[in-house]
Structure formats: structure tokens, C-alpha cells
N, C-alpha and C positions, 0 to 999 in steps of 0.2 A: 263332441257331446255324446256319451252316453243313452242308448235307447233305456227302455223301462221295459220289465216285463210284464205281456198283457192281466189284465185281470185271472187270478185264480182261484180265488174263494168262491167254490162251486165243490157240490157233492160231500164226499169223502173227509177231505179237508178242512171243510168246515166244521163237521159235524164233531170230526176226533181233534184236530189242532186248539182248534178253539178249544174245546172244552176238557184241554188239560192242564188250562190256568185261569179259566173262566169262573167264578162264582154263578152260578144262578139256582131257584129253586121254587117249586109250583107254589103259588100264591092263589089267593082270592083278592082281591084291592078293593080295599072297602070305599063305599058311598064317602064321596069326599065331605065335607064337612066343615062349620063354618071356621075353622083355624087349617083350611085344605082350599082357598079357593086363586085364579089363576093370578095372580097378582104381585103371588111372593111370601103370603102369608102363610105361613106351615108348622105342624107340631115340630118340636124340637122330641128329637128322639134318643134313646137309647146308645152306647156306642155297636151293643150284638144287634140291631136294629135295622142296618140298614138294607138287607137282604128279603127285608118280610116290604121295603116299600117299591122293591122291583118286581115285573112282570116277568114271567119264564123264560121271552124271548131274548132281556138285555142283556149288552154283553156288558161286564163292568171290565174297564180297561183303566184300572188302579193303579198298576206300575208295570215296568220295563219292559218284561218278558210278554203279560199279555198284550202291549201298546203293537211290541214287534211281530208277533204273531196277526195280527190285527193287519197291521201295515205290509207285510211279506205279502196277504193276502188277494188285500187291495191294488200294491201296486209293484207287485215283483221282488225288487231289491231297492235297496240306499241307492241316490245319486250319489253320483262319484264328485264330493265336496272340494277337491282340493281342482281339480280341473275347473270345476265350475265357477271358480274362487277367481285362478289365473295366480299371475305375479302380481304380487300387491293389491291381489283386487281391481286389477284396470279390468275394465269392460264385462263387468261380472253379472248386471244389472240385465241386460243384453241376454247374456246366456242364462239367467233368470228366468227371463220372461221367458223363452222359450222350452226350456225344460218345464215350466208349469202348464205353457202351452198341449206340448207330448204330452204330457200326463193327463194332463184333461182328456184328451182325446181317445189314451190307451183305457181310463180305465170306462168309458162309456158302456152302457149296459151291464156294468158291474153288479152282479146281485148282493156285494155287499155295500154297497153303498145305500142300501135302502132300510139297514139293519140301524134296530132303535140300541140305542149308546150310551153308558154313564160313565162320566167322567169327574175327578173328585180338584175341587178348586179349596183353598185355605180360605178358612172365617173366621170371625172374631165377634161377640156378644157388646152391645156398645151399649147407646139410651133404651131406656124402658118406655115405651109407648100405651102408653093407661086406655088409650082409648080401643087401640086391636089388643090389647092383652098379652105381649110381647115384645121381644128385645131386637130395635135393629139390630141389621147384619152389615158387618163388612169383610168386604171379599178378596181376596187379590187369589192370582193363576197360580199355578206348580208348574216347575220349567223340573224337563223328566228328563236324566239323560239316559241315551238308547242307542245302537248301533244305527240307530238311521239316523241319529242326529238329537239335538235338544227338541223336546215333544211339548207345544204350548196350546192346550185346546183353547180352541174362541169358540164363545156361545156369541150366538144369532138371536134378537130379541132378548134378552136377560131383561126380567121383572128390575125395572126401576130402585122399587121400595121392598128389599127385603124383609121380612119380621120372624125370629122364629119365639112358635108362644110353647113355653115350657109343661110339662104337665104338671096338675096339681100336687102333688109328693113335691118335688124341685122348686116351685115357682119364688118360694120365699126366700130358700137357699139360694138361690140364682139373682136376686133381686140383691141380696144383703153383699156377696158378693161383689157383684157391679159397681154398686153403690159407696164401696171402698175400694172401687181402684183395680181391683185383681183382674186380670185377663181371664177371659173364656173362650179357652178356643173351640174351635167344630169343626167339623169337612161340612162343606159342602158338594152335594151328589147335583150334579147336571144333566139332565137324562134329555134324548131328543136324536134327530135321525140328521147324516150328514147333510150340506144343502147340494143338490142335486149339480150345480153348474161348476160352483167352486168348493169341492168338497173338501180338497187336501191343499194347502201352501207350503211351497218351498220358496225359504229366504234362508239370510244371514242374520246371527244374531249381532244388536248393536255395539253390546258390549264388547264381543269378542269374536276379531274380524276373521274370518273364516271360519267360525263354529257354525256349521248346520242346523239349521231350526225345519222343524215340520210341523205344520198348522192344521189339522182337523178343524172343519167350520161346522160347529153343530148347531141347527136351528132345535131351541129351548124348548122341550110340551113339559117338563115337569122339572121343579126344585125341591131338595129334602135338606133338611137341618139333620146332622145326627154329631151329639158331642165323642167329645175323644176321650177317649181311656184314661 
């Protein structure tokens, strides 16, 4: 079994690594509002838009390079997947458990475990809801592949009832749209800070036995709709 190396997202490293694939940039975050309240309901936005709904501190981890950066940080290096695997897979569950075990434990007092995180999942614009003024949402993950493995973030408390309400310029276009059929796709942005006990999962994906999956568990403080180019 493979040790992990300890936490190292501290100082230097954080400051210059991260934020040479990082987006961020100073905002003011306006008074929420009532198409902004904590349940899921949200302006559907712009696709250049989604930078003015983040805070200075997020780190948006959108793809690969920033996911690895992020994860080198956190928890050293990739487990070593084929050992952990075994022949065939026998007894793999086993060594599972216990690599997640190590890990939990190396990265304790991690100061980046406490950093607020946007992660982008795929949506889709479905029924129009007359009464909130907006289009459900449907959501599925982005499986990211990475040198540490296939990257599946899970949100922690995810709003039930999506809605996002378009602004008035769009609402009608978006509506006639729907109305016949045509897809609307969006990112959705998942913003929120890792959970403290089980931050990161390592498994196997099911589809494909011995491919590496790593699971960031993020607990939810904010949702954004923002359409696609």
C-alpha cells in the first residue's frame, strides 16, 4: 500500500500554483434577491457571467489541470490504482477502505480543506414553472479524467428543486424554445467548502474495473445557472 504525501497547500504554493489556472476576480455580491433565494432558485445568466457570481476567494476547478493542482495540494500524489486494484480485483475493497482511511488522517489540519470551491455539473432547461417564473433544472455530474484518476464531485445537501428564471431580454425566447422541444443546455456552477471528515473519496469506477475515481464531497452554500455559448 502506498503512503500519501502529507498536506501541502500552505504559503507559496498556494498562492502562485493555484493561481496559474485559477479564474478568480474582486466582486462585490449583490443583496440576494427574490429569483437568489437558498432553495435553488436562481437568475439564469449569461455564458461571460459566471466570474462576476463568484467571491475573490473561490477557486473554480472547471477542468484537469486546475482539478490536479488542487488535488497535488491536498493530498500529495495519485494512489497507485493498479496495486490497489490487485489481480482481478480480488480483495480490492479492503485496500480501499484503507487507503481512504490514510488519507483522511494525512490530510487532517489541511488548510486547504477549508477553501470555498466551484465546481461545474451539466444542466438542462426542462418545464416552465409560472408560479416561480422559471424553468426547471436537470442536472447530471461531469466525470473529468485527470492523472489522479476519473474526478466525480458530489454535492452535500443539493437544493431538491432546481429553477433557473431567465432575464427579461430571454424569457420569451427561452420559453418558445422549450415549448418545442429544443434542448437548453447550462453549466451548472456548485460552489461550497469540502466536508470536514470525508472530504476526498477514493473508489473504482463501475463501469470500468480498475479505472480510478476521486470524489471531492462538497457541502452546497450556493447554486448558479449560467447558459452555454
Amino acid at each position: 500500500m502506498p503512503s500519501a504525501s502529507p498536506c501541502i497547500l500552505v504559503g507559496s504554493f498556494l498562492r502562485h500554483a493555484i493561481a496559474q489556472v485559477l479564474f478568480s476576480i474582486v466582486i462585490i455580491l449583490p443583496t440576494l434577491s427574490s429569483a437568489e433565494d437558498s432553495d435553488g432558485l436562481r437568475p439564469l445568466r449569461a455564458p461571460n457571467q459566471l466570474q462576476s457570481t463568484l467571491s475573490e476567494d473561490t477557486q473554480l476547478l472547471d477542468d484537469a489541470k486546475a482539478i490536479e493542482l488542487f488535488l497535488d495540494a491536498i493530498d500529495g500524489a495519485p494512489p497507485n490504482w493498479k496495486a490497489i486494484y490487485g489481480d482481478k480485483g480480488a480483495g480490492h475493497d479492503e485496500r480501499l477502505f484503507a487507503l481512504n482511511r490514510e488519507r483522511d488522517r494525512l490530510r487532517e489540519g489541511c488548510g486547504g480543506l477549508t477553501s470555498r470551491l466551484t465546481f461545474i455539473w451539466s444542466g438542462e432547461l426542462s418545464t416552465y414553472d409560472s408560479e416561480r417564473g422559471g424553468f426547471h433544472v436537470a442536472i447530471g455530474p461531469k466525470l473529468i479524467p485527470t492523472r489522479w484518476g476519473i474526478v466525480r464531485f458530489k454535492p452535500e445537501d443539493l437544493p431538491s428543486n432546481l429553477v433557473a428564471v431567465p432575464p427579461s431580454t430571454l424569457d420569451e425566447l427561452v420559453q418558445k424554445r422549450v415549448s418545442k422541444g429544443e434542448p437548453i443546455e447550462i453549466d451548472v456552477a456548485i460552489t461550497g467548502r469540502l466536508l470536514p471528515d470525508e472530504s476526498i473519496i477514493y473508489d473504482f469506477a463501475h463501469e470500468e474495473p480498475g479505472q480510478g475515481m476521486v470524489m471531492p464531497v462538497v457541502q452546497v452554500q450556493q447554486v448558479d445557472y449560467v447558459l452555454k455559448e
